[in-house]
C-alpha atoms as an extended CHARMM CRD file, in Angstrom:
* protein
*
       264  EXT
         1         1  UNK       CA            -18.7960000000       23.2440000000       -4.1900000000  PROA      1               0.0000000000
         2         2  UNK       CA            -16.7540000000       26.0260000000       -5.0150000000  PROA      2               0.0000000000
         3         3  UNK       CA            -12.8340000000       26.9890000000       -5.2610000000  PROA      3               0.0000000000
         4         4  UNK       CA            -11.5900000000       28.0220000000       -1.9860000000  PROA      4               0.0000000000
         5         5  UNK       CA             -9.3980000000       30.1490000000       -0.7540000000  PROA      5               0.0000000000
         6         6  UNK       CA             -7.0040000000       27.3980000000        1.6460000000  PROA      6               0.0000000000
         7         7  UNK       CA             -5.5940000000       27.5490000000        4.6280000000  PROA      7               0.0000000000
         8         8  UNK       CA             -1.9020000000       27.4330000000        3.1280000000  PROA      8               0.0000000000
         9         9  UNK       CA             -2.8930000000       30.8490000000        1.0870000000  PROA      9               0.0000000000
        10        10  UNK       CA             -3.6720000000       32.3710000000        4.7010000000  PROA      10              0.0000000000
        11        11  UNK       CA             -0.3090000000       32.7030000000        5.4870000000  PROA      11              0.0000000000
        12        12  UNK       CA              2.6250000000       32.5600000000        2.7220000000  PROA      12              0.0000000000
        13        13  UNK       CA              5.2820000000       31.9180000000        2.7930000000  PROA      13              0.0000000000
        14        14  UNK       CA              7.9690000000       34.8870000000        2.5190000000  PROA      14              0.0000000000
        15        15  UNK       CA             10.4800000000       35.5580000000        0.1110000000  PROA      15              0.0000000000
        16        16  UNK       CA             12.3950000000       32.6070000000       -1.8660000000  PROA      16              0.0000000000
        17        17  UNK       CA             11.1660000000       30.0770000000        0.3860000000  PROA      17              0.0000000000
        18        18  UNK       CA              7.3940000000       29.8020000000       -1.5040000000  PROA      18              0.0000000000
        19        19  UNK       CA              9.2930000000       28.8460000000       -4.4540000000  PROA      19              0.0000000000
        20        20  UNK       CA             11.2900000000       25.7940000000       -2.6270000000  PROA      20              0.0000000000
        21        21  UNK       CA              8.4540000000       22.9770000000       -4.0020000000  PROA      21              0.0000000000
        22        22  UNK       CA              9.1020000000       24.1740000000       -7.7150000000  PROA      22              0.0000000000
        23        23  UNK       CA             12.9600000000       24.3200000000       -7.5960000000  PROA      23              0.0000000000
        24        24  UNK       CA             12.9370000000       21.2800000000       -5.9460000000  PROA      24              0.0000000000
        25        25  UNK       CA             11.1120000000       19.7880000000       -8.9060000000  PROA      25              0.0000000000
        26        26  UNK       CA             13.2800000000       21.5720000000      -11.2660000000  PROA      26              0.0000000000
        27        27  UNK       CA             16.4650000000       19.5910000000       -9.2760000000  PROA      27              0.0000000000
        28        28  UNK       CA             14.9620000000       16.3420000000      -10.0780000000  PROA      28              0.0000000000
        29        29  UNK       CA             13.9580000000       16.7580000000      -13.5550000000  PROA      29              0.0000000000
        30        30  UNK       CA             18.1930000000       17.8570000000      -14.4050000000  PROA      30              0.0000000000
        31        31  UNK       CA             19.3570000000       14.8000000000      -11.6730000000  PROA      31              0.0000000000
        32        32  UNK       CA             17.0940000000       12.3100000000      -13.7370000000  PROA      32              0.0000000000
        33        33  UNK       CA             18.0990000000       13.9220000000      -16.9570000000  PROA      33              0.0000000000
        34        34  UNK       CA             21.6500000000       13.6930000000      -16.1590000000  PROA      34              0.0000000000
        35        35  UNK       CA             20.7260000000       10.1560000000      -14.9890000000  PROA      35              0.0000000000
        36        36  UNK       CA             19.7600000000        8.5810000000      -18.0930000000  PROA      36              0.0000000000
        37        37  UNK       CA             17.0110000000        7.0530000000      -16.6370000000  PROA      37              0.0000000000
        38        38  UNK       CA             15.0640000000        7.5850000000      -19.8000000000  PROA      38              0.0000000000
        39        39  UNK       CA             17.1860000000        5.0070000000      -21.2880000000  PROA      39              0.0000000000
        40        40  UNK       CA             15.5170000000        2.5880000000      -19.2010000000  PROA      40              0.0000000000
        41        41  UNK       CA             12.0050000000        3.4050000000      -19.5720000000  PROA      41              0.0000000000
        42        42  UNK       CA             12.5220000000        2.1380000000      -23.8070000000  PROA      42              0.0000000000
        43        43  UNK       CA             10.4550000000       -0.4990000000      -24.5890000000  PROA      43              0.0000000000
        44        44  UNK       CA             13.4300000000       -2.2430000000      -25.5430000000  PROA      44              0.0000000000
        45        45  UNK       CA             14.8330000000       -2.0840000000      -22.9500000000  PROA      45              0.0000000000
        46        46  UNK       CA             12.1080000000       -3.2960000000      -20.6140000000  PROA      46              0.0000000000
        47        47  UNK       CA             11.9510000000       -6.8880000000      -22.9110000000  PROA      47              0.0000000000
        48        48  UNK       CA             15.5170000000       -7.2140000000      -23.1850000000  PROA      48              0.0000000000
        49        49  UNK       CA             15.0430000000       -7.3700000000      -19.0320000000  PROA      49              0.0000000000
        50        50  UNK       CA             12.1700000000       -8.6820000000      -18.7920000000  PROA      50              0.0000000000
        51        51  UNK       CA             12.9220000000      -11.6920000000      -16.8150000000  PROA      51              0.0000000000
        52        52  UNK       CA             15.8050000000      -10.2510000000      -14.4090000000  PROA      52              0.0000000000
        53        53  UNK       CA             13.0700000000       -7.8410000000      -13.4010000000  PROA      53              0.0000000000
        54        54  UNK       CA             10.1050000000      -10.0110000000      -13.2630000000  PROA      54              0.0000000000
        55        55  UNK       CA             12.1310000000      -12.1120000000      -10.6850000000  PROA      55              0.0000000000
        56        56  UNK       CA             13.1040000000       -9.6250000000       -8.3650000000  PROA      56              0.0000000000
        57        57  UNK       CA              9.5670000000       -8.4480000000       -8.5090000000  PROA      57              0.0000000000
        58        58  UNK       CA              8.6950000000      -12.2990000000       -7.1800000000  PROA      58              0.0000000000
        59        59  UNK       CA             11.2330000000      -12.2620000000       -4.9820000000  PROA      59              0.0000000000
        60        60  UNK       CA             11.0200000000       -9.1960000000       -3.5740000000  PROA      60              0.0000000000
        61        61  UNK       CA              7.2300000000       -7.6480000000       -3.6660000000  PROA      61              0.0000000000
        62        62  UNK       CA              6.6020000000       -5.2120000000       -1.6520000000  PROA      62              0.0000000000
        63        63  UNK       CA             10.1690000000       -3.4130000000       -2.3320000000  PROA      63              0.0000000000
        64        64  UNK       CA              9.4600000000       -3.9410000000       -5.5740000000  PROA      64              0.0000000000
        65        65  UNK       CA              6.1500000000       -2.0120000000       -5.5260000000  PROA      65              0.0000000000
        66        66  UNK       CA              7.4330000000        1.0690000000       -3.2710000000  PROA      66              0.0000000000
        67        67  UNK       CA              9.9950000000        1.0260000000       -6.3790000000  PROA      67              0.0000000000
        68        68  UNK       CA              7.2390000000        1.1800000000       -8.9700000000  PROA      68              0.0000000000
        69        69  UNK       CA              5.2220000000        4.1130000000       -7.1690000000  PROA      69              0.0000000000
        70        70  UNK       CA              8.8400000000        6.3480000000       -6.4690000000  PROA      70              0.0000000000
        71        71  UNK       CA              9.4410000000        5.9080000000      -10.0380000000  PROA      71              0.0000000000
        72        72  UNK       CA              6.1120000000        6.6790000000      -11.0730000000  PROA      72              0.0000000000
        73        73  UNK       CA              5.4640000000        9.3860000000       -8.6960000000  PROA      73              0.0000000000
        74        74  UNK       CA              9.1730000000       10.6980000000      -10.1880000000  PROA      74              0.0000000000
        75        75  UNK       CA              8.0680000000       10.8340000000      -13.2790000000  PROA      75              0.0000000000
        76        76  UNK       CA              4.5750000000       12.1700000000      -13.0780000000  PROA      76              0.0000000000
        77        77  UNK       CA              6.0330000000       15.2200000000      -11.3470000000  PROA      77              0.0000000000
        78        78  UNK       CA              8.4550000000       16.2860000000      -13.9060000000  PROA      78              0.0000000000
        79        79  UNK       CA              6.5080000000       14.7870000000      -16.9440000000  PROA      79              0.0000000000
        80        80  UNK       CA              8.9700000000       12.0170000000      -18.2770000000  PROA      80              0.0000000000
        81        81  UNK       CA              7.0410000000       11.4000000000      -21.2480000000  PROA      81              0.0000000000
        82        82  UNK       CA              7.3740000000        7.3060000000      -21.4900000000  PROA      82              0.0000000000
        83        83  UNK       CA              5.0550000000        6.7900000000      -18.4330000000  PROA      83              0.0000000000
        84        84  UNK       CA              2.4070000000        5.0470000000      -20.1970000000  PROA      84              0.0000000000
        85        85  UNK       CA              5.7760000000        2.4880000000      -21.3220000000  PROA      85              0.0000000000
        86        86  UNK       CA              5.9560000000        2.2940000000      -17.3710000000  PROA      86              0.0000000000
        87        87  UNK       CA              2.3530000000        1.6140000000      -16.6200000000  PROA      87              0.0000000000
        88        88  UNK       CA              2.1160000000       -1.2900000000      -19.5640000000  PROA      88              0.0000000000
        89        89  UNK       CA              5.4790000000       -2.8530000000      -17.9200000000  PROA      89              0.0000000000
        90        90  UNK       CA              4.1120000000       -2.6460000000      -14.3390000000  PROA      90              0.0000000000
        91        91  UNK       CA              1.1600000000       -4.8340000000      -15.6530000000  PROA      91              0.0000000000
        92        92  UNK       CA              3.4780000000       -7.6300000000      -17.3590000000  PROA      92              0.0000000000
        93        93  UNK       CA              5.5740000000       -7.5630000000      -14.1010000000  PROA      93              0.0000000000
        94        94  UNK       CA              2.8250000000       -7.1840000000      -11.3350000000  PROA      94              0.0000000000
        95        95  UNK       CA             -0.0990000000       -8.1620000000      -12.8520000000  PROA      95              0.0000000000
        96        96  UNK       CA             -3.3050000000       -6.0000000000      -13.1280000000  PROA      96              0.0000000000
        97        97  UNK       CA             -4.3220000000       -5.4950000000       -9.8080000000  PROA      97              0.0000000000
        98        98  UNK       CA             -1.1000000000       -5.0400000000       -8.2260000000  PROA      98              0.0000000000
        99        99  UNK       CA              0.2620000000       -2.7510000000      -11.1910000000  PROA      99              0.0000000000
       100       100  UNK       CA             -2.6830000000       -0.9660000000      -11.1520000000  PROA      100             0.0000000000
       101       101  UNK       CA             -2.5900000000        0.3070000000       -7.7290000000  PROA      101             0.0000000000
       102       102  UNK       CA              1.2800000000        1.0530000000       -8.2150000000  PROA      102             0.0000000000
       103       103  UNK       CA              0.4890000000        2.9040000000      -11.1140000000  PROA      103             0.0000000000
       104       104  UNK       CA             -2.1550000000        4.6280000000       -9.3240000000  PROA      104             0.0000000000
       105       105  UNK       CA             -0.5950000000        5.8680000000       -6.4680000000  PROA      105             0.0000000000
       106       106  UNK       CA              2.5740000000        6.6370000000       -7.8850000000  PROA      106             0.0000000000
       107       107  UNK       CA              0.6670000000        8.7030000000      -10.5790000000  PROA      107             0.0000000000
       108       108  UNK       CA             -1.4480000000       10.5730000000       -8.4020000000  PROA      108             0.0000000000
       109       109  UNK       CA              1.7980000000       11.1580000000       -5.9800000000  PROA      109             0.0000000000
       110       110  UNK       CA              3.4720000000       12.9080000000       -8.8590000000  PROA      110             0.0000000000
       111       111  UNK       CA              0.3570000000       14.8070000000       -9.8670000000  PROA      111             0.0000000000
       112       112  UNK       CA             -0.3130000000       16.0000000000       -6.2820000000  PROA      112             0.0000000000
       113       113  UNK       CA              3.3950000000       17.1100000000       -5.6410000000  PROA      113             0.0000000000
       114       114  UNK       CA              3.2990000000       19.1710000000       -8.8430000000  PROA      114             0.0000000000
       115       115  UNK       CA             -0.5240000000       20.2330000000       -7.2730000000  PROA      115             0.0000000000
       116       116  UNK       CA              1.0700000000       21.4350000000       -4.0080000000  PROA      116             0.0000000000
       117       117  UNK       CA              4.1820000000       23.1750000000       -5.6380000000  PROA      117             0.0000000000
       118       118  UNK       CA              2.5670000000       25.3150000000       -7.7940000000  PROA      118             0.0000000000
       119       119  UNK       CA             -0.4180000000       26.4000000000       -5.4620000000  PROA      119             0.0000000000
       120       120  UNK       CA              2.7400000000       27.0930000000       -2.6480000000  PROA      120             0.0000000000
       121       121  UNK       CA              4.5770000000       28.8030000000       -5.5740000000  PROA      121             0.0000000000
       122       122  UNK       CA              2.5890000000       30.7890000000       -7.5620000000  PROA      122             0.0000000000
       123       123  UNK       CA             -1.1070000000       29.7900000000       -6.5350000000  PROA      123             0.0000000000
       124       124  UNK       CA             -2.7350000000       33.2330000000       -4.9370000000  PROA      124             0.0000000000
       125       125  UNK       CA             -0.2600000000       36.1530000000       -7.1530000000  PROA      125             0.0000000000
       126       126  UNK       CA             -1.6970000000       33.8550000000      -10.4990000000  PROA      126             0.0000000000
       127       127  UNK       CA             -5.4270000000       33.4930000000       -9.1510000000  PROA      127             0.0000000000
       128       128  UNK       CA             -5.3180000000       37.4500000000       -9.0080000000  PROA      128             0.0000000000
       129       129  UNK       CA             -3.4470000000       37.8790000000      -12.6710000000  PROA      129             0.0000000000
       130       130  UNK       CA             -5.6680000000       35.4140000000      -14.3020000000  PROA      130             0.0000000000
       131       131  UNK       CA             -5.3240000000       35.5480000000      -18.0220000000  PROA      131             0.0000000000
       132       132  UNK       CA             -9.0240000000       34.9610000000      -20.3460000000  PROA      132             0.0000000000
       133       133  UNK       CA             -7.4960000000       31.2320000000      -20.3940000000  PROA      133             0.0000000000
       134       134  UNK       CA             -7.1240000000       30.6800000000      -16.4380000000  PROA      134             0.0000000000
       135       135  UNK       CA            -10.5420000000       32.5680000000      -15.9280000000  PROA      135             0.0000000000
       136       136  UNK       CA            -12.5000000000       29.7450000000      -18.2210000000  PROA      136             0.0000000000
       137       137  UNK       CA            -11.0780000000       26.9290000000      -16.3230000000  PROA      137             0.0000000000
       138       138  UNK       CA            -11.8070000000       29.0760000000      -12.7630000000  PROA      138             0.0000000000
       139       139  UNK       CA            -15.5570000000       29.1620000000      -13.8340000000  PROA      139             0.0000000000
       140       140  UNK       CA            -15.8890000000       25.6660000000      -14.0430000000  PROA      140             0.0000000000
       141       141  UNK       CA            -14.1640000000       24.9220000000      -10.7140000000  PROA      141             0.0000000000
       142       142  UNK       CA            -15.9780000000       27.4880000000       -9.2570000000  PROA      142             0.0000000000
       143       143  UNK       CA            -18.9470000000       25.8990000000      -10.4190000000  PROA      143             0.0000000000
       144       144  UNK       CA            -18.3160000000       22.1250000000       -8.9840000000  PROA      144             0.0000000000
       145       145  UNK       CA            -14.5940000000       21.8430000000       -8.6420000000  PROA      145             0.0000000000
       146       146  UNK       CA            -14.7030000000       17.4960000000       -8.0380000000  PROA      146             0.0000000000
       147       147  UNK       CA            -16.6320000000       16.8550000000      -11.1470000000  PROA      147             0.0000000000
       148       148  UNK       CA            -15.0960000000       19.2270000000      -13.2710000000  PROA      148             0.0000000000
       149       149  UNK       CA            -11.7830000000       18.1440000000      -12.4710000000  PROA      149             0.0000000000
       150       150  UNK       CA            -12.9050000000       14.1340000000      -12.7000000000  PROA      150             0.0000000000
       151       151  UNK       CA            -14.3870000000       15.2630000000      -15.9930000000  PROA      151             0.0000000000
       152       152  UNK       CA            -11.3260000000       16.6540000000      -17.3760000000  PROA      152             0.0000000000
       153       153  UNK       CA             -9.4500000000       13.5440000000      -15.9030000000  PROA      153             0.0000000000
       154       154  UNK       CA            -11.4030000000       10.8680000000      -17.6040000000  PROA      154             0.0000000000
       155       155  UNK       CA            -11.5150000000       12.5400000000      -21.2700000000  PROA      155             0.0000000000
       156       156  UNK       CA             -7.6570000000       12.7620000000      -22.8890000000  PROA      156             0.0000000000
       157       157  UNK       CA             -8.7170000000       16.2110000000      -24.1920000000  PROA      157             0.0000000000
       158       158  UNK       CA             -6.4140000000       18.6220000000      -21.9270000000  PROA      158             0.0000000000
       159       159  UNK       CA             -2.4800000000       17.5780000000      -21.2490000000  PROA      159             0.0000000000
       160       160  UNK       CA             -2.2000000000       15.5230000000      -18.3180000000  PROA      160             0.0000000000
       161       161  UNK       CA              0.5930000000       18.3650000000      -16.9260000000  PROA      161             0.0000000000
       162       162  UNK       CA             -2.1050000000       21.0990000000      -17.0320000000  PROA      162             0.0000000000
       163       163  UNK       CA             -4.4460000000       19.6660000000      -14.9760000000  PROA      163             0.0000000000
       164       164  UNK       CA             -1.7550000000       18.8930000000      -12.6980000000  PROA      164             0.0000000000
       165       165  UNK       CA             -0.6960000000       22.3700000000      -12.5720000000  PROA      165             0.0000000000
       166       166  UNK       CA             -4.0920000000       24.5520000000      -13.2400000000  PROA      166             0.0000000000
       167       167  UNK       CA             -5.9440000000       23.1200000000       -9.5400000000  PROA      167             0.0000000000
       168       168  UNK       CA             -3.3540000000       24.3090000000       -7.6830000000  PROA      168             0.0000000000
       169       169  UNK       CA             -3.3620000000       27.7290000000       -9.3140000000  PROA      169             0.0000000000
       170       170  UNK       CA             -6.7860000000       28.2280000000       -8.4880000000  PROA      170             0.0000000000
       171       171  UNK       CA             -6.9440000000       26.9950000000       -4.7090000000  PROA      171             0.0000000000
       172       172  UNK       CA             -8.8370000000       24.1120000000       -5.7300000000  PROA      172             0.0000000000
       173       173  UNK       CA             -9.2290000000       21.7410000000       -1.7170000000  PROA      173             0.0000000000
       174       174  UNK       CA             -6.4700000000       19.2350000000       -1.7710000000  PROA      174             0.0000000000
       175       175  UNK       CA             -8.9050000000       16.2350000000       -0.7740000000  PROA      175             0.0000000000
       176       176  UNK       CA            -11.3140000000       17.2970000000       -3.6970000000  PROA      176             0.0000000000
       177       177  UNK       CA             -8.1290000000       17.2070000000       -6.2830000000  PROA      177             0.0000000000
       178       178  UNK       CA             -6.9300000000       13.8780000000       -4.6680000000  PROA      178             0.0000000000
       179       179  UNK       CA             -9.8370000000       11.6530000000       -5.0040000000  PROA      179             0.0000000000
       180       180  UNK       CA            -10.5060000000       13.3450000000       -8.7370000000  PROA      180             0.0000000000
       181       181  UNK       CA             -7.3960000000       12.4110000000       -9.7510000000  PROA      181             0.0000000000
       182       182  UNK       CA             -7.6870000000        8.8650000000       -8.3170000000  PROA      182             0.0000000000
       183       183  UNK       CA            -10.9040000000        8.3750000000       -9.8840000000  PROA      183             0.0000000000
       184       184  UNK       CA             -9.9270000000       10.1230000000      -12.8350000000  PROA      184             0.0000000000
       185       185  UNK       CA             -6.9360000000        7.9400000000      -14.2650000000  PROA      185             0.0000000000
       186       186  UNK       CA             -8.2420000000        4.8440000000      -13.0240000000  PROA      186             0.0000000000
       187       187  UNK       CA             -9.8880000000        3.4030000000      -16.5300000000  PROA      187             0.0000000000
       188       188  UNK       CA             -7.1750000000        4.2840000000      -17.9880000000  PROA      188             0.0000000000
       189       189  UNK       CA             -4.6000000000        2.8200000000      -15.6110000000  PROA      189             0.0000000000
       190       190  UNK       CA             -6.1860000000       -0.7320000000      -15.8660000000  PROA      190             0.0000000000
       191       191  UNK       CA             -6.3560000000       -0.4270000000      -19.4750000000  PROA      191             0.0000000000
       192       192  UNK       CA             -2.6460000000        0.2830000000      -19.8540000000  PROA      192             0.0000000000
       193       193  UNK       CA             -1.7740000000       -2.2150000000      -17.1460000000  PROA      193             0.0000000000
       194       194  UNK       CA             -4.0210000000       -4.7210000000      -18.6740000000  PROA      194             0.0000000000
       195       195  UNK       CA             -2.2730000000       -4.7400000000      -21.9160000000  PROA      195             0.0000000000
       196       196  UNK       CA              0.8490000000       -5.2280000000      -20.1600000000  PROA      196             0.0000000000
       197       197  UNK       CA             -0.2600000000       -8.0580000000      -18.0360000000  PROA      197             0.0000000000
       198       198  UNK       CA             -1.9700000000       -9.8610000000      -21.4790000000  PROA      198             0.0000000000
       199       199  UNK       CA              1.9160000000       -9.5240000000      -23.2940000000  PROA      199             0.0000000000
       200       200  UNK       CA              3.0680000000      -11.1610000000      -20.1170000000  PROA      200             0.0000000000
       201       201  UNK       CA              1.1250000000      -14.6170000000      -20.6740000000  PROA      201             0.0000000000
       202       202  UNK       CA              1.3730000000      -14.3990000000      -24.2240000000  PROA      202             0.0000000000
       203       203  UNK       CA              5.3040000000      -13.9670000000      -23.8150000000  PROA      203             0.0000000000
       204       204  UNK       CA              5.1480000000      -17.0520000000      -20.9090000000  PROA      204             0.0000000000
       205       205  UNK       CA              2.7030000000      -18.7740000000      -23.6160000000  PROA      205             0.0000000000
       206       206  UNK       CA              5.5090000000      -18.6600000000      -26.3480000000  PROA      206             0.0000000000
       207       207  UNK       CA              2.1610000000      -16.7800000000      -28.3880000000  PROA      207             0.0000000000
       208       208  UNK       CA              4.3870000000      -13.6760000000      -28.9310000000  PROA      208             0.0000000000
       209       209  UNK       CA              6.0850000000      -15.4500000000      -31.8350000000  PROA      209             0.0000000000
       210       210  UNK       CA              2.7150000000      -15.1200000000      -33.6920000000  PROA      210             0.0000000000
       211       211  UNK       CA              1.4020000000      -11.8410000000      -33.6820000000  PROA      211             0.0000000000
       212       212  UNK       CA             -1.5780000000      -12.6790000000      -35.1320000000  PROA      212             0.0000000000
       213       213  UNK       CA             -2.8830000000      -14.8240000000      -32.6100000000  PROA      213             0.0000000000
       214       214  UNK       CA             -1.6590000000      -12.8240000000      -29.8750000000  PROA      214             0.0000000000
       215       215  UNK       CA             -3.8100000000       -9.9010000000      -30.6290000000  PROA      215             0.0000000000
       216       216  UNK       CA             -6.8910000000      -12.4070000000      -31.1200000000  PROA      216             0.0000000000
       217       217  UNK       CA             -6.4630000000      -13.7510000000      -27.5550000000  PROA      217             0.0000000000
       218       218  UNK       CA             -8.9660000000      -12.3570000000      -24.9580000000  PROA      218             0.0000000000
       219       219  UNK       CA             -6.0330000000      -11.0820000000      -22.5440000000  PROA      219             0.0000000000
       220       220  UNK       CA             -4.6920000000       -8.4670000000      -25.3940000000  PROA      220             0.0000000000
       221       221  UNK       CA             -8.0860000000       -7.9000000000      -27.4600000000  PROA      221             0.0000000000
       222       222  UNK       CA            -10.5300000000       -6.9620000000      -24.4440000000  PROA      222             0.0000000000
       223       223  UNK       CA             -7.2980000000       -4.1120000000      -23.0520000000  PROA      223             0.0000000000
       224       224  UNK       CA             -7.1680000000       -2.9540000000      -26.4680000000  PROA      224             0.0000000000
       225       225  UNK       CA            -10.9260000000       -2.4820000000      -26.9050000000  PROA      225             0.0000000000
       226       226  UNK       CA            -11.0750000000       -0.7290000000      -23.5740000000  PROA      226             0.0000000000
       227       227  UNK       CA             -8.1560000000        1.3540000000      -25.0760000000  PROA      227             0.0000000000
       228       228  UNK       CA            -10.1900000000        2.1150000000      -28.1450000000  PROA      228             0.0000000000
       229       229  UNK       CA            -13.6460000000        3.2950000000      -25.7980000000  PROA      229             0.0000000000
       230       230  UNK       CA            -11.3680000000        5.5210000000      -24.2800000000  PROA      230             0.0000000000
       231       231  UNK       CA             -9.9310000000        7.5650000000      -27.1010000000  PROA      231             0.0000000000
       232       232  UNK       CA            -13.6500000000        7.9210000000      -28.8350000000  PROA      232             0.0000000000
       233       233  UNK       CA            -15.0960000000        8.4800000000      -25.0890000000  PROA      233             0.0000000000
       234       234  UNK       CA            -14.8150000000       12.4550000000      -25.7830000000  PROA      234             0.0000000000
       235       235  UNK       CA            -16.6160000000       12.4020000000      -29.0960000000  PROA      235             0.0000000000
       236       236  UNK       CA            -19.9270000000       10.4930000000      -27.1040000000  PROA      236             0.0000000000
       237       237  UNK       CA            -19.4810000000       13.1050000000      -24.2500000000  PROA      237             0.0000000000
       238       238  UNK       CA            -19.1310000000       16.0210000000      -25.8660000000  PROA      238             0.0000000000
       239       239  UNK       CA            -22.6220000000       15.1930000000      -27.1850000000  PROA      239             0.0000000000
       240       240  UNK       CA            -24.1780000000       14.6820000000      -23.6410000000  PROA      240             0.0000000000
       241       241  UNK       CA            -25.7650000000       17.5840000000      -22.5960000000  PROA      241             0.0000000000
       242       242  UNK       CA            -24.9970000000       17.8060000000      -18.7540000000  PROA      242             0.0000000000
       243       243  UNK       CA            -21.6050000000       16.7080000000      -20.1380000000  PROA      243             0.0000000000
       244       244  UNK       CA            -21.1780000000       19.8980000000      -22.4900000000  PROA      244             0.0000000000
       245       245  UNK       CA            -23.5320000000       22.2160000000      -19.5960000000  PROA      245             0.0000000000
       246       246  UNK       CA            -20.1000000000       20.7880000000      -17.1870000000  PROA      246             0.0000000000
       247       247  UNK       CA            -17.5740000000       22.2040000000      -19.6310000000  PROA      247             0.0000000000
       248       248  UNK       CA            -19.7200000000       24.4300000000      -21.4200000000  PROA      248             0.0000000000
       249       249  UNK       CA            -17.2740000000       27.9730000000      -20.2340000000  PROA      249             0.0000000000
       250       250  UNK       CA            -13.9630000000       25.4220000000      -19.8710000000  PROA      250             0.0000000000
       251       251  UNK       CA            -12.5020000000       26.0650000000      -22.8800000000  PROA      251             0.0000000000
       252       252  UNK       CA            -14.4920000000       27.2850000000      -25.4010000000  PROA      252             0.0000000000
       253       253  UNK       CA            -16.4670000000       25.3400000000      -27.7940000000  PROA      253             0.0000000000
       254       254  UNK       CA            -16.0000000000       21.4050000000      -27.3960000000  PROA      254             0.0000000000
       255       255  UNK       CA            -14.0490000000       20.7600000000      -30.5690000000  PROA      255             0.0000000000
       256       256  UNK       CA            -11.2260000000       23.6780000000      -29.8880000000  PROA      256             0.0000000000
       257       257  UNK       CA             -9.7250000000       21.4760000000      -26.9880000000  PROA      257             0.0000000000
       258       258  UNK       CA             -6.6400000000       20.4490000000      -27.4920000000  PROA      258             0.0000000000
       259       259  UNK       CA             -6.2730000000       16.1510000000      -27.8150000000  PROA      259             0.0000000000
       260       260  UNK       CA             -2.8120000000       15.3920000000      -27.2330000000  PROA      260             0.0000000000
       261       261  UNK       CA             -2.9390000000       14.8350000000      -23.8710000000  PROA      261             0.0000000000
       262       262  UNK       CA             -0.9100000000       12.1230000000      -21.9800000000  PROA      262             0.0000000000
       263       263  UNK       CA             -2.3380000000        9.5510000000      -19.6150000000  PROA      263             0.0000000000
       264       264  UNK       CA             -0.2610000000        7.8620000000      -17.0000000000  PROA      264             0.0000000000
């Protein structure tokens, strides 16, 4: 399953008018700069209004929800860096399963506009400029392009941004980068959410007045363990050989990747 040329790099489109996705991104990133809205993505914040916005969510869910997902979608695409904030406050407001599917979508919204912007943009005049940087990630789509991105997904060991940006530069199949992405963030999106959803009953328990017994309870230890699997997942894969033979040519050798990544 290799990269593709698609049907959208048949026929371009001519001028300015390719680069309409990206300077529409560029528009929202300044409006919700100008905004603020950062403000109220604090953690701070969020508590301070906890219960205002925990009742609206009750009495108004499915608004409430399409509210999570345009926020999240929002700020996946122009990579407002308190997401994860966002993702542990959609689990103390909506609980795990309905957080996590907010989360999700919203997340893999954002990801997929940014996708579809810079493959309009700048996808085919990059693909045939490719730097020694571009052409080790373009061997290892080339090679299977839905389990190398799902790979790369699952491991925090590339910046979430890049691997919303580098698919679409190399003409990876929209459907293939959808349901890598979805599959991709999902352990971490219930981990996040979980944690928020555990704060929620020890907040309704009165527990959050003892730390210590809060992070002993089974509905904040078990998110935080799943938390810890994650971020010493890439140490155990890095030693599995079809693993390493996967992203053998990605990026050089396995301990040169960069680990600062950001997960919604």
């Amino acid at each position: 399953m290799g990269v593709r040329v698609a049907e959208g790099d048949q026929i371009r489109p001519k001028g300015l008018l390719r680069f309409w996705p990206i300077l529409l991104l560029a528009v929202a990133a300044v409006a919700v700069m100008a905004s603020g809205v950062g403000e109220y993505l604090r953690y701070e914040t969020l508590t301070t209004h906890f219960a205002e916005l925990r009742q609206y969510v009750q009495l108004h869910p499915v608004s409430a929800l399409a509210v999570l997902v345009v926020v999240y979608a929002l700020g996946t695409a122009i990579s407002v860096p308190a997401m994860s904030v966002v993702s542990v406050a959609a689990g103390a407001l909506y609980g795990v399963w309905l957080g996590t599917i907010g989360v999700t979508l919203g997340a893999t919204l954002g990801a997929t506009l940014v996708f579809q912007a810079t493959h309009t943009s700048f996808g085919a005049a990059l693909r045939s400029r490719a730097g020694p940087w571009m052409r080790r990630f373009q061997k290892g789509f080339r090679r299977n392009e839905f389990f190398y991105l799902l790979a790369l997904r699952l491991i925090p060991v590339i910046p979430f941004w890049v691997l919303n940006v580098v698919p679409g530069f190399l003409g990876m199949r929209l459907r293939n980068y959808v349901l890598a992405t979805v599959l991709g963030i999902l352990p971490g999106t219930v981990v996040y959410v979980a944690i928020g959803a555990g704060a929620a009953k020890a907040i309704a328990s009165g527990d959050i007045l003892e730390p210590g017994r809060v992070l002993l309870q089974p509905h904040i230890l078990l998110p935080l363990f799943g938390l810890a699997l994650l971020a010493i997942l890439p140490v155990f894969l890095q030693r599995w050989a079809p693993f390493r033979l996967l992203l053998g040519e990605s990026g050089g050798s396995g301990g040169s990747r960069r680990t600062d990544g950001s997960e919604p």
